[in-house]
N, C-alpha and C positions, 0 to 999 in steps of 0.2 A: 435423449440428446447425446451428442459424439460427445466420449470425455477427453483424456489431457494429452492427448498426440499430438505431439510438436513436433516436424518435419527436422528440426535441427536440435531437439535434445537426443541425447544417446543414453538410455538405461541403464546399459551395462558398464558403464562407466564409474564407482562407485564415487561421492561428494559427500563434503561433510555440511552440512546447515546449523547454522546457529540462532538460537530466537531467542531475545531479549524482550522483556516484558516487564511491565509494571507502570507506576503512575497512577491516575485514579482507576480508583475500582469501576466505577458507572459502566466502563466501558468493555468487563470482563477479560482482563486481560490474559487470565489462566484459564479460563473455558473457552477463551474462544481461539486462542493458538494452539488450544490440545485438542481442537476440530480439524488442525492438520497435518498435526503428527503423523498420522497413520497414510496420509497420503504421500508427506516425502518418506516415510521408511518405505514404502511400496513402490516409490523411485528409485529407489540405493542411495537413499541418505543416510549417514549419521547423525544423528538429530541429538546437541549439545543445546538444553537450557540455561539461561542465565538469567536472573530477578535484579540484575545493574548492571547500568549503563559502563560501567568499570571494566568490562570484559572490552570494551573498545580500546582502550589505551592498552592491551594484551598485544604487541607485537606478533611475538608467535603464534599467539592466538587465532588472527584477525589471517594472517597471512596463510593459515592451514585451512583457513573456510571458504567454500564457494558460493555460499545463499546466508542472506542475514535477513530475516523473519524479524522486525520491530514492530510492538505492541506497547508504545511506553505514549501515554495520554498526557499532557502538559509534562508535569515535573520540571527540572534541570540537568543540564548535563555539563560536567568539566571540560575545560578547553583539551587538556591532553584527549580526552574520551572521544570527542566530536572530528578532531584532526587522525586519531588512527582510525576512527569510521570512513572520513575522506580518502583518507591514502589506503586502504583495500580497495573499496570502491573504483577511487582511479586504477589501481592495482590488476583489476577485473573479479571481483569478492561484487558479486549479485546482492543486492538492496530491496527486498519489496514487504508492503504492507496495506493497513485498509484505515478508513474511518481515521479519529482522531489519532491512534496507535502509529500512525505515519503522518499525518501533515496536522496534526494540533499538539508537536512536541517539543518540547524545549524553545519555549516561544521567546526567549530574549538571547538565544545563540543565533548570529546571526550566519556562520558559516553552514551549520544547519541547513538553513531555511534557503541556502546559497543553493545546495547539494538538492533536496527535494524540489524546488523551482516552487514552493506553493504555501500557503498558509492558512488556515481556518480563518473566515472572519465573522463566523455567522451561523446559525441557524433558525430564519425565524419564526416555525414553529417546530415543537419537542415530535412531530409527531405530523408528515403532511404528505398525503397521496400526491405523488408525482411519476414524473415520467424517467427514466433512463434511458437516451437516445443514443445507440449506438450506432457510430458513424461508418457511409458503408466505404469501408476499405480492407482491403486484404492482407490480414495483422491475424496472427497464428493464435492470440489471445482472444481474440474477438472471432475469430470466422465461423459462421453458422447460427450464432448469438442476436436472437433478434432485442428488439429493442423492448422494454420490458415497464411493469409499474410497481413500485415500489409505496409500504407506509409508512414512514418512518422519517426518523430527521435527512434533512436537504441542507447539505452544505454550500453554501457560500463562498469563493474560496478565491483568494488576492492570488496572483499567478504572473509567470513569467513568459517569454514567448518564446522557449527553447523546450518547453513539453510536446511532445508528440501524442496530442490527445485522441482516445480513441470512443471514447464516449463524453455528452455532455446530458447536463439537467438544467432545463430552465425554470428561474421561481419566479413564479406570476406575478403579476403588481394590480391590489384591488385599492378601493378607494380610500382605505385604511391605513395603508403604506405610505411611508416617507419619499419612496423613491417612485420614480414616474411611466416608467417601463419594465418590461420585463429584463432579468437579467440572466447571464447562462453563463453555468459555470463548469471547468473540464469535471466529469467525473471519474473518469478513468484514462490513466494517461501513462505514457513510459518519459523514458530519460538516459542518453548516452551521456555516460560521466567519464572520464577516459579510458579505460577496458573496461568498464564497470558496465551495467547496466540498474536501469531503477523502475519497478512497478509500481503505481498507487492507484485503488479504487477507493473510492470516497463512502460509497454505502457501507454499512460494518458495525452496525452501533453496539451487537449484542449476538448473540450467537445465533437466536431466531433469524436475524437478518441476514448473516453469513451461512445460512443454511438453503436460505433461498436457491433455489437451481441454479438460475443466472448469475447471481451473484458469487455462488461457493465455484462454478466453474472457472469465472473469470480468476477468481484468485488463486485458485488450483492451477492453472497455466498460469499466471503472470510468475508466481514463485518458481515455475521452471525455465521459462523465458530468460528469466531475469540471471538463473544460477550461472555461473561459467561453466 
């Protein structure tokens, strides 16, 4: 499979990246962001760790980064922390991540959840063969990426309608279920924030899953898409 050639990222360019991480463990948040280390230093990144959300409210910080890598599963985050996230972002400081690590964090900030367009509400079961439909449009993260099956948790996910989705998953409805049809939800989607750009794919539970072909590409392009 063609790897991470983006017609509009430039290599030679050097960028610094910053990845925050932490929150529950479940979700491996140290093995499975040091699965891509090696791929932004082989882009000409800088690659700056950070284990708190704190490095947000860094002025200087925030404003010298082009790609912010988030891996932070539920937790909290302080209001100053979440507003210097914002204003990079609008700034054009690139936002992308997977699975809970990006859209099941900091679930009672709501400017957060303003920023990502999206929210976890669900998975119901730990563990269920489904589909990953990738939609056919011509999107530099997705091109050549067929559409794929996956076993593992299916997210659920409450959303806005200023995502520019570029895959979806639909969860079945059997006679077991509350609800009465099938429901689809974006699984992979961008987001223009004002020079900013935002990546999220939803599959990611563990590193097994982020290793998947489909999977580890998509999110290998979307962190450069996304970077300024």
């Amino acid at each position: 499979m063609n790897t991470d050639v983006l017609p509009e990222f430039d290599p030679t360019t050097r960028r610094r990246a910053l990845i925050v991480r932490g929150g529950w463990d479940g979700h491996h948040p140290v093995a499975a962001t040091d699965l891509f280390v090696p791929h932004l230093e082989q882009h000409n990144f800088e690659v700056l760790v950070h284990d708190s959300t704190s490095a947000y409210a860094d002025a200087d910080l925030m404003a010298s980064v082009d790609l912010v890598v988030q891996c932070v599963t539920m937790g909290t985050i302080e209001h100053d922390e979440v507003m210097g996230l914002r204003r990079a972002v609008e700034a054009g400081t690139g936002l992308a991540g997977w699975h809970g690590g990006i859209c099941d964090s900091f679930r009672n900030a709501s400017e957060y959840l303003h920023l990502i367009g999206a929210q976890f509400a669900s998975h119901p079961a730990s563990s269920n063969p489904h589909t990953i439909d990738v939609l056919p449009l011509d999107h530099p993260i997705t091109r050549g990426v067929p559409s794929f099956e996956l076993d593992t948790e299916q997210y659920w996910m409450l959303t806005d309608t200023y995502l520019d989705v570029l895959a979806t998953t639909t969860q079945a409805c059997t006679d077991d279920d509350p609800w009465h049809r099938p429901v689809t939800s974006p699984a992979v989607w961008t987001r223009q924030w004002g020079q900013g750009r935002i990546f999220v794919a939803t599959p990611g539970h563990d590193p097994e899953v982020l290793a998947n072909e489909h999977v580890n590409l998509l999110v290998r392009r979307g962190m450069l898409w996304a970077a300024r």
